[in-house]
N, C-alpha and C positions, 0 to 999 in steps of 0.2 A: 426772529421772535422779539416781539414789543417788550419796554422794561413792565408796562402794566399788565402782559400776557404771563411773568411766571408764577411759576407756582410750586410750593415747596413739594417736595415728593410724601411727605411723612403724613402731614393734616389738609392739603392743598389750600390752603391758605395763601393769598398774595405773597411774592417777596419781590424784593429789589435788588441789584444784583451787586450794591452795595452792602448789603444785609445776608448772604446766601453766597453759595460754592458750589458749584458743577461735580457732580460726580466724577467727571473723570478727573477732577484736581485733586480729588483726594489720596490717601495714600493705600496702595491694595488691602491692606487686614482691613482698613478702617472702611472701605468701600466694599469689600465682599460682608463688613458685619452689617452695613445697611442694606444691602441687598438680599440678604438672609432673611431678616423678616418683610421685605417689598422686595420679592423677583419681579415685580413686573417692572421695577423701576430698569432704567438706561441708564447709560452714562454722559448721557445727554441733559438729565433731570438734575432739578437742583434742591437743594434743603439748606432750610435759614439756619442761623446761627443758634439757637436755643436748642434746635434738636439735634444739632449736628457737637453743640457740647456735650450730651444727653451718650450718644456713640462715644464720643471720644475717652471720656470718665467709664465706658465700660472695656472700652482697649485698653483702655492703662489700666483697670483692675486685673482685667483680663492675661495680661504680659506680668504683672506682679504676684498674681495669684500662679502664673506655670512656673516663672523663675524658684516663689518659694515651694514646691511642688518638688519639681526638680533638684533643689541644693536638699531638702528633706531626704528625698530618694539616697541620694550620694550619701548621706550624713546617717544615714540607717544601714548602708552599706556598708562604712568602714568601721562602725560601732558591733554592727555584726562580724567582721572579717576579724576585728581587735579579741571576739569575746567566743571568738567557735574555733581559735588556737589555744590551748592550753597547757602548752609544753612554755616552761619558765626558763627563760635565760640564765644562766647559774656559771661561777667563776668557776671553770676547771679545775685550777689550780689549789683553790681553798677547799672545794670539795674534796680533792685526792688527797691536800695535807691533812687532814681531818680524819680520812679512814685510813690512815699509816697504821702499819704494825711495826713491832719492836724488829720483826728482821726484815721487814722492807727498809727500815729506814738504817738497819745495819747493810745492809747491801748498796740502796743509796751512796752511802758515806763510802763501800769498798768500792764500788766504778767509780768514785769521783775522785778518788784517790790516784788507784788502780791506770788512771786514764792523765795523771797528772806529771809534769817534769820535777816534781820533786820524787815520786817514786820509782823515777827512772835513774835519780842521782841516786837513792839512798841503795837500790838495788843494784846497780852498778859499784857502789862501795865497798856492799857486802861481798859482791861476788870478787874483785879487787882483794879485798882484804884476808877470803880466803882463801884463795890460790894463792897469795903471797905466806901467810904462814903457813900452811900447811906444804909448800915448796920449798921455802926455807928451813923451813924446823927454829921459828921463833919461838923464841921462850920456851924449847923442848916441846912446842904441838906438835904434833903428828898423827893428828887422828882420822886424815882422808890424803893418802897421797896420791901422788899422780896415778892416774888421768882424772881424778875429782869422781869417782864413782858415789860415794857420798851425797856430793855436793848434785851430781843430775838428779837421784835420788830425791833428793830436798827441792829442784826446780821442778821436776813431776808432779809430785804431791803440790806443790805451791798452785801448778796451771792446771793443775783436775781440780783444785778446788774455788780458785779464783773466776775460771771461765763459768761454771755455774751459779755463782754470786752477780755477776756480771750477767751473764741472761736474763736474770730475776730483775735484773734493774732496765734492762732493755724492753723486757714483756711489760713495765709498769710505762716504760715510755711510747712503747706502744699504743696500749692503751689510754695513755692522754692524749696522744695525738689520733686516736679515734673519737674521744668524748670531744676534742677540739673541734673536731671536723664536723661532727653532727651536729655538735652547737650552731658553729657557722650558719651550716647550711640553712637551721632554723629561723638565725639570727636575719639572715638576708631573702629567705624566703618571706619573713614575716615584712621587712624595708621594701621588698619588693612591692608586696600584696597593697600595702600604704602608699606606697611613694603612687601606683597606677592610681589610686583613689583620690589623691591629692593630683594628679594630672588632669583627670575627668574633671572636678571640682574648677579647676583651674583652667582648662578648657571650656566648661559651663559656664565659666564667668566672662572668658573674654569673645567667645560665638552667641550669647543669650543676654548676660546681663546690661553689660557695658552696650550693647547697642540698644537694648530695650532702654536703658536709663538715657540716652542720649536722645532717642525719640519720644520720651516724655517730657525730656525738657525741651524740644519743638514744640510741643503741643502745650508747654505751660507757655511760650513764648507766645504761641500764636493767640492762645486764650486772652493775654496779658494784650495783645495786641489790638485783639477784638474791644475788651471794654477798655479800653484809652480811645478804641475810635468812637466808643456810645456813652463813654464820657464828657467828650470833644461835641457829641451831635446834642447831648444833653445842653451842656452850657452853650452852644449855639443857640435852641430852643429856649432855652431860659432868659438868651440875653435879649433876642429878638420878641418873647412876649413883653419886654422890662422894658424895651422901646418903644414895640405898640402901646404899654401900656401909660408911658411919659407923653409919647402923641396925642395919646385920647384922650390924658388931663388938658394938656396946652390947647385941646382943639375945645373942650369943654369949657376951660375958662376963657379961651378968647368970645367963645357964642354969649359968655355972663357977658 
């Protein structure tokens, strides 16, 4: 095909094949969106520069308008996922000192004791100290002698009533370590629910945006490319009339 046989696909107007691009050089979105409204065109057909800027400003709106599309979709997402949870994160531990009563928090105070080496010494001493007087007959006591029947008496009553003190404080630790747990679980079900929303997000950026922003800047390169060459063809024309136009004085006045 002669360079004065082509002709643009869009107006059929002449081109040159400095001025125009082969369909099949193009890139496939940009070539199936011109072929969308000309199926009859091939890819053999070519279109000039004007209309083929005309395509390419509506790809690049086209890829800008799904990107923002898409990040919207995502970003409606996790605003909904944030706002259709309504269970509040709350300190365990502030909330159970808050609803203490006077005998939880006496109980408290008896396990933590109860459960400590200093009330193993101080009990150890007393039981120490009474098997020795009351073995001895210091200072004339004698008010539980041997075998201590007394004194078991006194360790009874002490562990039937300590052991249920101690429950009471165990049922309360129970219970925070269920309020713990449920927390948790809300705590991390909600980092979950986000953290996939920021992956999709994060995913959408680097499979959609980051290629779509890299192939717009082809096409501002190649735009930039184009008129530097019809700026170049410009001042060629411009210089070569300013020559003819130097000619035809010099030929003018040499005829004076």
């Amino acid at each position: 095909m002669a360079e004065n046989q082509l002709k643009c696909l869009v107006d059929g107007a002449p081109v040159s094949l400095e001025t125009s691009l082969q369909l099949s050089e193009l890139e496939v979105g940009l070539r199936n969106r011109i072929k969308r409204d000309y199926p009859q065109g091939k890819v053999t057909d070519y279109i000039c520069g004007h209309h083929l800027l005309k395509y390419r400003l509506e790809h690049v709106d086209a890829m800008i308008n799904a990107d923002l599309k898409q990040t919207k979709k995502i970003n409606h997402k996790l605003t909904k996922a944030l706002q259709s949870d309504d269970y509040d994160i709350i300190d365990v531990n502030d909330s159970l000192k808050e609803s203490l009563t006077f005998g939880q928090k006496v109980s408290d105070d008896v396990a933590r004791f109860g459960g400590s080496w200093g009330f193993i010494f101080v009990f150890m001493f007393v039981l120490i100290g009474w098997m020795i007087v009351n073995g001895l007959h210091l200072f004339g006591v004698n008010f539980d002698n041997y075998p201590f029947i007394l004194l078991n008496l006194v360790l009874s009553c002490v562990a039937a009533i300590q052991a249920p003190i101690i429950m009471m404080s165990q049922n309360r630790s129970a219970d925070r370590d269920r309020m713990m747990a449920e927390n948790d679980y809300h705590v991390n079900l909600k980092s979950e629910h986000e953290l996939r929303l920021l992956h999709a997000k994060v995913d959408h950026l680097a499979q959609n945006q980051v290629p779509h922003t890299m192939e717009i800047e082809r096409f501002q390169l190649e735009i930039l490319g184009e008129i530097r060459q019809e700026l170049a063809e410009l001042r060629e024309a411009k210089a070569a009339a300013s020559t003819e136009r130097r000619e035809s004085h010099h030929e003018n006045v040499d005829n004076r």
